[in-house]
mmCIF file of the N, C-alpha and C atoms, coordinates in Angstrom:
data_MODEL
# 
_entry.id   MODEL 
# 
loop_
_atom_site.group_PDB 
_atom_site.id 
_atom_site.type_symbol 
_atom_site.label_atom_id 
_atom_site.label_alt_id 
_atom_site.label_comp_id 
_atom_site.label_asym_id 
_atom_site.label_entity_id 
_atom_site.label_seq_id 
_atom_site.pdbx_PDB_ins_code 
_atom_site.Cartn_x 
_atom_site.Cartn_y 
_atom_site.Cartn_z 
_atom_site.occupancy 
_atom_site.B_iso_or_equiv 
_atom_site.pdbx_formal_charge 
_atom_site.auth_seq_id 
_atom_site.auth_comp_id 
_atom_site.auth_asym_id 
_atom_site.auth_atom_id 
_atom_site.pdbx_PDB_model_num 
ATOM 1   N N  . UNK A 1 1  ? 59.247 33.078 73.038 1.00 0.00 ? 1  UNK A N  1 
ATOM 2   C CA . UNK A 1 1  ? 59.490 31.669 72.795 1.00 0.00 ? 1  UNK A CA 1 
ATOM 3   C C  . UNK A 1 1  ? 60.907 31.483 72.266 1.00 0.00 ? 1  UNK A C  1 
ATOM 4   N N  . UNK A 1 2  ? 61.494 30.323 72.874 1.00 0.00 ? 2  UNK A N  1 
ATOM 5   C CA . UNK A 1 2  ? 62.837 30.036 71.555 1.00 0.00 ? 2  UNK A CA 1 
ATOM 6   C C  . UNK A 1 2  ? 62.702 29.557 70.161 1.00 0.00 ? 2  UNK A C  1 
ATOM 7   N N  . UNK A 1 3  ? 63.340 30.367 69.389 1.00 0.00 ? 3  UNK A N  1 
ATOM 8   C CA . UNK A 1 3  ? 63.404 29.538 68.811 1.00 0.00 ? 3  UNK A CA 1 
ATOM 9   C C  . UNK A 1 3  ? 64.700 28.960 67.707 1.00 0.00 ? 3  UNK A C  1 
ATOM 10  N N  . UNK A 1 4  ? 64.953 28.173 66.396 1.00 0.00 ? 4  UNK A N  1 
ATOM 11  C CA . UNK A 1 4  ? 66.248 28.250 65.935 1.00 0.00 ? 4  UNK A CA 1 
ATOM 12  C C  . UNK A 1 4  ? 65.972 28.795 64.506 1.00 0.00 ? 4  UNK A C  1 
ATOM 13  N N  . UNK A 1 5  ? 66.789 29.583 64.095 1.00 0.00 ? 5  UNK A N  1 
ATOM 14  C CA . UNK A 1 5  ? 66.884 29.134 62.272 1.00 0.00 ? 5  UNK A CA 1 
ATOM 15  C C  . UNK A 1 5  ? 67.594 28.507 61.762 1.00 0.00 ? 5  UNK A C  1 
ATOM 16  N N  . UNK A 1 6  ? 66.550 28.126 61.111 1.00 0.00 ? 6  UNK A N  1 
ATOM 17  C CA . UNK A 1 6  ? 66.913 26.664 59.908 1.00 0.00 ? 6  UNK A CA 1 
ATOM 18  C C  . UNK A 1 6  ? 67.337 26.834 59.193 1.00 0.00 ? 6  UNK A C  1 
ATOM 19  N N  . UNK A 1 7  ? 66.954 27.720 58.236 1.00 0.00 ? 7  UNK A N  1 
ATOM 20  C CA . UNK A 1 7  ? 67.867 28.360 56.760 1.00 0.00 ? 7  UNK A CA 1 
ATOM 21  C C  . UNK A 1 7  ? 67.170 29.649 56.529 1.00 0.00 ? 7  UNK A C  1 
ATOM 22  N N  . UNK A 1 8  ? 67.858 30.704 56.001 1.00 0.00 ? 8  UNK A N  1 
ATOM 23  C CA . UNK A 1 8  ? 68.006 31.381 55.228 1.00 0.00 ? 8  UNK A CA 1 
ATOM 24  C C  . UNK A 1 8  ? 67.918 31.584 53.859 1.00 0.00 ? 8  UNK A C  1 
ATOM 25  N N  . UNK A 1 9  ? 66.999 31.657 53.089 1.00 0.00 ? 9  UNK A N  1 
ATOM 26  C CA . UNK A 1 9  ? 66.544 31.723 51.593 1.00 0.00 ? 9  UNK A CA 1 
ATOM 27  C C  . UNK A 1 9  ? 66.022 32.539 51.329 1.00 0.00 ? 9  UNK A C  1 
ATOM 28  N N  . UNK A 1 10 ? 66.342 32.395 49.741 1.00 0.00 ? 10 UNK A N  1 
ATOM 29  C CA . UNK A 1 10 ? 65.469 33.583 48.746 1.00 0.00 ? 10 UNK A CA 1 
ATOM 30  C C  . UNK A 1 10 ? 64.733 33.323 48.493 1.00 0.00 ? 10 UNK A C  1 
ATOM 31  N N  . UNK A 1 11 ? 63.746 34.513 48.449 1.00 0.00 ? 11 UNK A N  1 
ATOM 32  C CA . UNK A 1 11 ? 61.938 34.450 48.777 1.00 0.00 ? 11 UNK A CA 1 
ATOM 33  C C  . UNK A 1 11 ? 61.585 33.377 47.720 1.00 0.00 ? 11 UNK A C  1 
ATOM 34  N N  . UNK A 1 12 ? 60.588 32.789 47.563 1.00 0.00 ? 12 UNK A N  1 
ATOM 35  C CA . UNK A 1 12 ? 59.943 31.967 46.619 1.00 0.00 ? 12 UNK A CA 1 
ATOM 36  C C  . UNK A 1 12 ? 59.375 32.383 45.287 1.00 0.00 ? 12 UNK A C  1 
ATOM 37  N N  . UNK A 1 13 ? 59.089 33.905 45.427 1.00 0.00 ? 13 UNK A N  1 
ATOM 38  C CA . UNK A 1 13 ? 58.304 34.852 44.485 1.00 0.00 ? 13 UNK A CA 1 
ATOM 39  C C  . UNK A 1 13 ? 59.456 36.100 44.293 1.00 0.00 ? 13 UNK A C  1 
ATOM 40  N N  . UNK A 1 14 ? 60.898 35.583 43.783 1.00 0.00 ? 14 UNK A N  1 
ATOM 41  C CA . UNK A 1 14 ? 62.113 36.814 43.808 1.00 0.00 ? 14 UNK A CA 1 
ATOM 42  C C  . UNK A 1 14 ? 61.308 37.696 42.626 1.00 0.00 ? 14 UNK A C  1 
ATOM 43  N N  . UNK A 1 15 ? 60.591 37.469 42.038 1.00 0.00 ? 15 UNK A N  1 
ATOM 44  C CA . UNK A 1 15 ? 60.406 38.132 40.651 1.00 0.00 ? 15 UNK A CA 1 
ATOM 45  C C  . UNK A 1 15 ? 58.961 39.608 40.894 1.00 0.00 ? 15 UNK A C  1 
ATOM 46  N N  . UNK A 1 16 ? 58.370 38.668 42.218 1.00 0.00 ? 16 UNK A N  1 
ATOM 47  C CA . UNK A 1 16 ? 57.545 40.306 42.898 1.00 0.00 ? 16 UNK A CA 1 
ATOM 48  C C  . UNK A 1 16 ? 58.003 41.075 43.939 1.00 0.00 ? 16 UNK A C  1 
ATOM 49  N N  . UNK A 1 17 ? 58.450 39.851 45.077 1.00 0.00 ? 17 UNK A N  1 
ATOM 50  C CA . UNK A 1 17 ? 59.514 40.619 46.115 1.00 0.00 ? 17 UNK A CA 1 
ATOM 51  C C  . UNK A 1 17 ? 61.474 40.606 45.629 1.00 0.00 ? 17 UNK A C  1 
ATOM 52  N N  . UNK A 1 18 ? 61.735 40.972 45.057 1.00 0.00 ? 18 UNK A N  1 
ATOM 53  C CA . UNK A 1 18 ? 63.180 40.682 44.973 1.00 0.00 ? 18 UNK A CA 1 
ATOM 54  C C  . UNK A 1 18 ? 64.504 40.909 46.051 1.00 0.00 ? 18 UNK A C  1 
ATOM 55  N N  . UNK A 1 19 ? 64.260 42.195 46.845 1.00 0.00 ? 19 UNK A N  1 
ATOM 56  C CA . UNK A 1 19 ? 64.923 42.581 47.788 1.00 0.00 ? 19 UNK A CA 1 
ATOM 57  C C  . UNK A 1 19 ? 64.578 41.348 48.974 1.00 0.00 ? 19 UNK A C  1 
ATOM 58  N N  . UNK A 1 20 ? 63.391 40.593 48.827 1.00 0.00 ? 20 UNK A N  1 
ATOM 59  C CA . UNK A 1 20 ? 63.230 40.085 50.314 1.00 0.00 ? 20 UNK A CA 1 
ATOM 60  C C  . UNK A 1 20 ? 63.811 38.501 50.894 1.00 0.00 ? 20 UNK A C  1 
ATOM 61  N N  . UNK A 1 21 ? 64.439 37.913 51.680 1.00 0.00 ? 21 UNK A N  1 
ATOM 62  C CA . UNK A 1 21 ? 64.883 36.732 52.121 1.00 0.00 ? 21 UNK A CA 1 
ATOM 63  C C  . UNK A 1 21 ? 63.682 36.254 52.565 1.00 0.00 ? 21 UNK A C  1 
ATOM 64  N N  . UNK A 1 22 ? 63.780 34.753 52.864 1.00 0.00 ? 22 UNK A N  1 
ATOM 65  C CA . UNK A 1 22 ? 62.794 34.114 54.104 1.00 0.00 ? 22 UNK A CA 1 
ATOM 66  C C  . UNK A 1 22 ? 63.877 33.741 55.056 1.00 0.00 ? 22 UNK A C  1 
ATOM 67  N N  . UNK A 1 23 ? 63.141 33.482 56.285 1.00 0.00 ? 23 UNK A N  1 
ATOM 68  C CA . UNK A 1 23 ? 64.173 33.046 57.579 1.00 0.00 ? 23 UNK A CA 1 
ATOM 69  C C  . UNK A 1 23 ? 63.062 32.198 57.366 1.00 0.00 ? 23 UNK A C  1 
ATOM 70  N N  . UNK A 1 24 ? 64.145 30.793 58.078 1.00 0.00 ? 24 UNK A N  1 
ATOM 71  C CA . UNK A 1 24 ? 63.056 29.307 58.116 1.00 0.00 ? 24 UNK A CA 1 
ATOM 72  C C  . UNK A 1 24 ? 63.234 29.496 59.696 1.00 0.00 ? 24 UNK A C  1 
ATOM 73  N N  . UNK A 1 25 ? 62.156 29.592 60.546 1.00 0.00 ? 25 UNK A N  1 
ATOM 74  C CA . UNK A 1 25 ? 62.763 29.713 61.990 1.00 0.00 ? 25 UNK A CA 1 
ATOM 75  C C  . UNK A 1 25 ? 61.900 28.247 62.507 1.00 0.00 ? 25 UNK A C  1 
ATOM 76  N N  . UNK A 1 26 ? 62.450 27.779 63.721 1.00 0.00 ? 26 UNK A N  1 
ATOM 77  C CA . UNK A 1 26 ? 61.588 26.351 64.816 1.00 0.00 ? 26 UNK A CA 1 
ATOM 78  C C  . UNK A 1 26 ? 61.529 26.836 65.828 1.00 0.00 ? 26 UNK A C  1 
ATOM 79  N N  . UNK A 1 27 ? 59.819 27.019 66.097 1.00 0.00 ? 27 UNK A N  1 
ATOM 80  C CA . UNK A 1 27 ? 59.622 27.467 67.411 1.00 0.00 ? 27 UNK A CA 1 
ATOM 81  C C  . UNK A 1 27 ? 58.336 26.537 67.694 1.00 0.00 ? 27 UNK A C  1 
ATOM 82  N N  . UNK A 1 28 ? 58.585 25.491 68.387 1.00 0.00 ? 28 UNK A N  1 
ATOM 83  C CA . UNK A 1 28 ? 58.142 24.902 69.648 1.00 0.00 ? 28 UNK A CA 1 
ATOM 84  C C  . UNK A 1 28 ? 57.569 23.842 68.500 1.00 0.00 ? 28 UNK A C  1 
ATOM 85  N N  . UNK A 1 29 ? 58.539 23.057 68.026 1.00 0.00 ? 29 UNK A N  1 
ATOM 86  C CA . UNK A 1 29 ? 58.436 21.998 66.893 1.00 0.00 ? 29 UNK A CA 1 
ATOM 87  C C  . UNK A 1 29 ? 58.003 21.957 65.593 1.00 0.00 ? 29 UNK A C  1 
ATOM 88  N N  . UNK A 1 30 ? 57.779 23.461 65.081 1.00 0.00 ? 30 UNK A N  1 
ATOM 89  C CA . UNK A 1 30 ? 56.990 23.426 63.692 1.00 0.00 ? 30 UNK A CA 1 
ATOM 90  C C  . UNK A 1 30 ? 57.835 24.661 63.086 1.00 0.00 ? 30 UNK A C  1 
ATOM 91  N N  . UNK A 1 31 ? 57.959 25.044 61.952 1.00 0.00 ? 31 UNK A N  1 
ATOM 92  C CA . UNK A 1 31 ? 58.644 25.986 61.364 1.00 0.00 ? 31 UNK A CA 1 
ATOM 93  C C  . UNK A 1 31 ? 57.786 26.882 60.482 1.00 0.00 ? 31 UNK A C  1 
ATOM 94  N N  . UNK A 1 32 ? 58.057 28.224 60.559 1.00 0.00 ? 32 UNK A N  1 
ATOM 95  C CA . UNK A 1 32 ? 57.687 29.544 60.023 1.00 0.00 ? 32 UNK A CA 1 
ATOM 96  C C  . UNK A 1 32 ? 58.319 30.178 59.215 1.00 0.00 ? 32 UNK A C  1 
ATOM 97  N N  . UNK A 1 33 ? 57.800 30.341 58.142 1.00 0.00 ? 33 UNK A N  1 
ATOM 98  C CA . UNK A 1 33 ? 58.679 31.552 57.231 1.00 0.00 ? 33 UNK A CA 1 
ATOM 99  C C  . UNK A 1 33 ? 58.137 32.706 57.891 1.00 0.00 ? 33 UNK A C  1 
ATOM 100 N N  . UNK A 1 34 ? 59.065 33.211 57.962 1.00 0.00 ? 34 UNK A N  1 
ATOM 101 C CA . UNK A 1 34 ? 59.729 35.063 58.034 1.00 0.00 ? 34 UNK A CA 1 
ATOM 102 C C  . UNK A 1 34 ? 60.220 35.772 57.108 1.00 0.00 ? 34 UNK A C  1 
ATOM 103 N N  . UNK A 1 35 ? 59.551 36.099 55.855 1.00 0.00 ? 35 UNK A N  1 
ATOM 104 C CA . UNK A 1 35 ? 60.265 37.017 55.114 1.00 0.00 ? 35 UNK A CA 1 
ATOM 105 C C  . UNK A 1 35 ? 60.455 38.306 55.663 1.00 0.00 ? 35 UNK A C  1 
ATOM 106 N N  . UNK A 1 36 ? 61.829 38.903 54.880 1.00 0.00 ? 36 UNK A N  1 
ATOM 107 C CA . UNK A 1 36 ? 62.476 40.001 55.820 1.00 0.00 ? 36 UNK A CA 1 
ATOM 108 C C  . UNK A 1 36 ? 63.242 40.720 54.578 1.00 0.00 ? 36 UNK A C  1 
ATOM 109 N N  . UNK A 1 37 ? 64.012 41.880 54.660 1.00 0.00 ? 37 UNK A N  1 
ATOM 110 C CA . UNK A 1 37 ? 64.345 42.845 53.907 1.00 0.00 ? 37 UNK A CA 1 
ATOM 111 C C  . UNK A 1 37 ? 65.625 43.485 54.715 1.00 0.00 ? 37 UNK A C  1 
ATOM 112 N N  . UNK A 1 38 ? 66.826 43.046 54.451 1.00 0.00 ? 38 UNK A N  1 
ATOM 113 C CA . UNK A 1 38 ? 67.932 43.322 54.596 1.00 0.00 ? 38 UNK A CA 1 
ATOM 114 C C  . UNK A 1 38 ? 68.700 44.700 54.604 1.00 0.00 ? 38 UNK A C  1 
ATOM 115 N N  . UNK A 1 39 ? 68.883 45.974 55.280 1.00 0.00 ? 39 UNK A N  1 
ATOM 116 C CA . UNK A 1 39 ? 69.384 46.901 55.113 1.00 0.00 ? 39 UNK A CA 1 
ATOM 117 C C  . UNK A 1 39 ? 70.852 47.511 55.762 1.00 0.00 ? 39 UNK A C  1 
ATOM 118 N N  . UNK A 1 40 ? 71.436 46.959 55.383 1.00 0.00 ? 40 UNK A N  1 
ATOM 119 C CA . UNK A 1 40 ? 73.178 47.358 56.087 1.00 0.00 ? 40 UNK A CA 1 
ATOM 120 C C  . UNK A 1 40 ? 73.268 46.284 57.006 1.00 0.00 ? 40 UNK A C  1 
ATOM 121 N N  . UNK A 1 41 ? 73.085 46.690 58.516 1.00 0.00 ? 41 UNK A N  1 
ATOM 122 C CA . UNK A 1 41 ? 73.198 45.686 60.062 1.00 0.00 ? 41 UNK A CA 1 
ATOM 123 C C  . UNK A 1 41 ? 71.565 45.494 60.317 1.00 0.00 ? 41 UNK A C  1 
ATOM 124 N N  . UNK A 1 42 ? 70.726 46.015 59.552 1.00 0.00 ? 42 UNK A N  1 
ATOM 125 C CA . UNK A 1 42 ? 69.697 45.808 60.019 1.00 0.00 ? 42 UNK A CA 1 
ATOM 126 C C  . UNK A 1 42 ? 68.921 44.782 59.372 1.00 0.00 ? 42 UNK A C  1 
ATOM 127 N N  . UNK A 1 43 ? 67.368 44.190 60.060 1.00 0.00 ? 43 UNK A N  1 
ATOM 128 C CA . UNK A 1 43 ? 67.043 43.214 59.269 1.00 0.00 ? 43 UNK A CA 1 
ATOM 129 C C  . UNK A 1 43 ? 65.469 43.463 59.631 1.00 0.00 ? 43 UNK A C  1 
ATOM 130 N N  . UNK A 1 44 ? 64.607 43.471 58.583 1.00 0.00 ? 44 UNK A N  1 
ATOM 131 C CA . UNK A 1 44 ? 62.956 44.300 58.949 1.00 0.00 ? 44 UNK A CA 1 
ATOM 132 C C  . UNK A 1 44 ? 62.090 42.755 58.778 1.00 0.00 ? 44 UNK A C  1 
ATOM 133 N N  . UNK A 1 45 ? 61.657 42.140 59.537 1.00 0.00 ? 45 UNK A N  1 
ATOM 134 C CA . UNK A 1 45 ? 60.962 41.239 59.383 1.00 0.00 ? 45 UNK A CA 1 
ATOM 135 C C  . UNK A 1 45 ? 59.467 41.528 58.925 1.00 0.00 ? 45 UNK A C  1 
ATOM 136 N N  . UNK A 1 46 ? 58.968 41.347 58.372 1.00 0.00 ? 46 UNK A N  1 
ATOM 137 C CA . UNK A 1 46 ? 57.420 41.492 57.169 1.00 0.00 ? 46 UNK A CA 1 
ATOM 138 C C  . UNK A 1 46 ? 56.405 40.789 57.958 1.00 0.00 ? 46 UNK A C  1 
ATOM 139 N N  . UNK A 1 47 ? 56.290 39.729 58.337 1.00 0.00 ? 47 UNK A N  1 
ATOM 140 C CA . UNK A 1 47 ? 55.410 39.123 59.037 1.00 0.00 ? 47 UNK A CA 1 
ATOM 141 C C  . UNK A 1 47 ? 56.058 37.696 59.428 1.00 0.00 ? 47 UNK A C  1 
ATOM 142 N N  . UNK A 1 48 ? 55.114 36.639 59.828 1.00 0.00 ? 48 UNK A N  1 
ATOM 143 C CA . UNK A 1 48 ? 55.548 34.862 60.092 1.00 0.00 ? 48 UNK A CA 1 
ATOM 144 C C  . UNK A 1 48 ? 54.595 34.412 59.626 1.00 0.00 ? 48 UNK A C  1 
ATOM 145 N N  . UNK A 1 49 ? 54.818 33.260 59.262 1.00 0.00 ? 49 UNK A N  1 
ATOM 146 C CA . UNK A 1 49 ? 53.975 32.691 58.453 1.00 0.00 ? 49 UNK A CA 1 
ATOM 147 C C  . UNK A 1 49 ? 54.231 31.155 59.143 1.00 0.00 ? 49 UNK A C  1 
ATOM 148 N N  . UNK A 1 50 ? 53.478 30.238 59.390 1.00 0.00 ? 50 UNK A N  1 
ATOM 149 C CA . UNK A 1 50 ? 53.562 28.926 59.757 1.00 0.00 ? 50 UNK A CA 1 
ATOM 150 C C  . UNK A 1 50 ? 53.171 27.736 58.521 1.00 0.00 ? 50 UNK A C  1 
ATOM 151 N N  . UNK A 1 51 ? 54.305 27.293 58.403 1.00 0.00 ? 51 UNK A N  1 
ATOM 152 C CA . UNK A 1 51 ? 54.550 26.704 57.157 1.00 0.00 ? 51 UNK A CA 1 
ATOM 153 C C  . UNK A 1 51 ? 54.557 25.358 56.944 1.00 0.00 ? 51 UNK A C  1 
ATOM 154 N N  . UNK A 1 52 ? 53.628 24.487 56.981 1.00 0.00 ? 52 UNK A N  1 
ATOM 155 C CA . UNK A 1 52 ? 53.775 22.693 56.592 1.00 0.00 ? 52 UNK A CA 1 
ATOM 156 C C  . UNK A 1 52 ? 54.450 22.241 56.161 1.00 0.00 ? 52 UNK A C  1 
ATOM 157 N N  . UNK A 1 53 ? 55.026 22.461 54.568 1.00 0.00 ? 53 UNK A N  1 
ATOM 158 C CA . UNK A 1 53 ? 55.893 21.962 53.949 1.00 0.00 ? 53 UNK A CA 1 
ATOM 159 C C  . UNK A 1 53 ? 57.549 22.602 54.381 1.00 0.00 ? 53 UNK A C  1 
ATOM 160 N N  . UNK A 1 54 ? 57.746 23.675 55.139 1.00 0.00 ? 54 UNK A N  1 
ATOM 161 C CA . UNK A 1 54 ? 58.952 23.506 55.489 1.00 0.00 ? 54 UNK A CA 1 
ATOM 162 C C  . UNK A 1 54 ? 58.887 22.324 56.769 1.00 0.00 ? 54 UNK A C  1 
ATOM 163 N N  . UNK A 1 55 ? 57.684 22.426 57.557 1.00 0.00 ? 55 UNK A N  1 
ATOM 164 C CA . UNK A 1 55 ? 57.818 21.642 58.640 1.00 0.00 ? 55 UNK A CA 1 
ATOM 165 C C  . UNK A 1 55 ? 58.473 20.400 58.385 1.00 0.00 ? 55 UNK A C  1 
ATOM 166 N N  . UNK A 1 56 ? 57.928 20.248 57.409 1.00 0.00 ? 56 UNK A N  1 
ATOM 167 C CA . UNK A 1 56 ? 58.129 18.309 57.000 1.00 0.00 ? 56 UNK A CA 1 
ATOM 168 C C  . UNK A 1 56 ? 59.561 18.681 56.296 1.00 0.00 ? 56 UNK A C  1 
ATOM 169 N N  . UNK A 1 57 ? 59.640 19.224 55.921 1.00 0.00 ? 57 UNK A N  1 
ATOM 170 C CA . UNK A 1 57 ? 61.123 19.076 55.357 1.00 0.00 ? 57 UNK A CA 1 
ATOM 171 C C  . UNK A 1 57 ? 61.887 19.474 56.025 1.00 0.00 ? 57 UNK A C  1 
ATOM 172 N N  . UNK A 1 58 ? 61.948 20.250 56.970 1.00 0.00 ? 58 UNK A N  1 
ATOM 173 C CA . UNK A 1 58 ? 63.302 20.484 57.938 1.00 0.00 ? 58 UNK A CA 1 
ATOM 174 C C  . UNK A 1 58 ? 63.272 19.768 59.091 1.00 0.00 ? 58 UNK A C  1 
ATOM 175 N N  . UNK A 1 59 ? 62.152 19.151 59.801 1.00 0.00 ? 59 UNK A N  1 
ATOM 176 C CA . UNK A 1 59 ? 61.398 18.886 60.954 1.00 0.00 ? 59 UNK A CA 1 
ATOM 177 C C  . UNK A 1 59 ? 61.003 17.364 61.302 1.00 0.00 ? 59 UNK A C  1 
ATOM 178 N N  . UNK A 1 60 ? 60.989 17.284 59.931 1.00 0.00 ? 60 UNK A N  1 
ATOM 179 C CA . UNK A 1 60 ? 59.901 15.780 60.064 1.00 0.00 ? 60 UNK A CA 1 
ATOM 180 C C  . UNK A 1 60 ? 61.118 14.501 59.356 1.00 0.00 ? 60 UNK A C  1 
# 
């Protein structure tokens, strides 16, 4: 699927995950967090998560 990112942020919970970002990504009108874990050029995505309240706030 395509899709875009929206933003780039620090996780919501820095104080259990600290190393980890979220990617806000839009794929096919609704938005997903992707937290991910940054290593040099590389980037390890953790899972997606489909997210309401980013929806409405980046989306809506």
């Amino acid at each position: 699927e395509n899709g875009d990112v929206l933003d780039i942020m620090v996780h919501p919970n820095s104080d259990k995950y600290p190393h980890q970002q979220v990617l806000v990504v839009n794929i096919n009108d609704y938005a997903y967090a992707v937290p991910f874990v940054e290593q040099g050029q590389e980037r390890f995505l953790k899972t997606i998560v489909p997210n309401r309240k980013l929806t409405k706030h980046y989306l809506r």
